[in-house]
N, C-alpha and C positions, 0 to 999 in steps of 0.2 A: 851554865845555863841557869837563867830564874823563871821559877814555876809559881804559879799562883791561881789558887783554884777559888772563884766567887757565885756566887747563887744568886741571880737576877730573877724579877718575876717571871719571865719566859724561858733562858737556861740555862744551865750549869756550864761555866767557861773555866777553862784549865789555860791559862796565857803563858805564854814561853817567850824567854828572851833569851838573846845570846847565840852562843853556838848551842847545836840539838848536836850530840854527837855521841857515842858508848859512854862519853867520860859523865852524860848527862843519864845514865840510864838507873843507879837508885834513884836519883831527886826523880827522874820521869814515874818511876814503878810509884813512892810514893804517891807523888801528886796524884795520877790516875785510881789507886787506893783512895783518896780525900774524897776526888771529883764525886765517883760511885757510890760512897758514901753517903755524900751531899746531894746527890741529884735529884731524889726521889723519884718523880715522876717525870720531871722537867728535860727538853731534846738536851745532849751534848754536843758541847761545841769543843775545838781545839784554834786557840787565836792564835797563830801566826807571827803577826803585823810586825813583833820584834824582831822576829829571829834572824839574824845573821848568815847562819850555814846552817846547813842539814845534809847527813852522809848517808849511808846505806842501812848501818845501826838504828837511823834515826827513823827509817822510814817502815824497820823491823819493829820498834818499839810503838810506832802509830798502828800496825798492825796487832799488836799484841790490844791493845787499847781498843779497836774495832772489834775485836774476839771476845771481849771480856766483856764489853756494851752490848755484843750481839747475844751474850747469853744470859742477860737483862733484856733483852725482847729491845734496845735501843737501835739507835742510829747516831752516827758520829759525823759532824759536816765540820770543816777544818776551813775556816775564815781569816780575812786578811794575808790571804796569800798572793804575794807580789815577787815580782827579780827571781836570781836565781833560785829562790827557794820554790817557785814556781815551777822555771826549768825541771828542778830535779824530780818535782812531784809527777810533771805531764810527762817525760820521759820513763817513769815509770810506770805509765797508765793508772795514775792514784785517782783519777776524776771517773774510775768506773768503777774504785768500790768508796770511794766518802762522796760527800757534796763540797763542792770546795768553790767559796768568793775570796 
């Protein structure tokens, strides 16, 4: 998985490509560590658009990322979400706890 965390004037974007899957779970911990870092004030986003697969770990570890933003008083809306990375999100009821386009 590539992770890549950039600071735009409206918000902190953490982009993922590849597979999301445990074998991506330090690079994910860092990168989420950078993002919160970086974010100051600014919403969090999680971009999508790349990624390939995403497993059950993966959807643990966006959860873990929603707990740690939520205790920074944030919100986490997860963008570029398309195909089956979709599937897997709306099957798991993920569009009732992030915001997800």
């Amino acid at each position: 998985m590539d992770a890549q965390v950039t600071v735009v004037e409206s918000n902190a974007v953490l982009r993922l490509g590849g597979r999301f899957d445990f074998k991506a779970h330090r690079e994910f911990r860092d990168a989420v560590d950078a993002l919160l870092g970086q974010a100051g004030e600014k919403p969090l986003q999680v971009d999508l658009t790349e990624v390939s697969y995403l497993d059950s770990s993966a959807l643990g570890m966006l959860l873990m990322l929603r707990d740690k933003a939520r205790a920074m008083n944030k919100d986490v809306a997860l963008v570029g979400v398309k195909g089956s990375v979709r599937q897997v999100l709306d099957i798991a009821n993920f569009a009732k706890l992030f915001a997800i386009s």
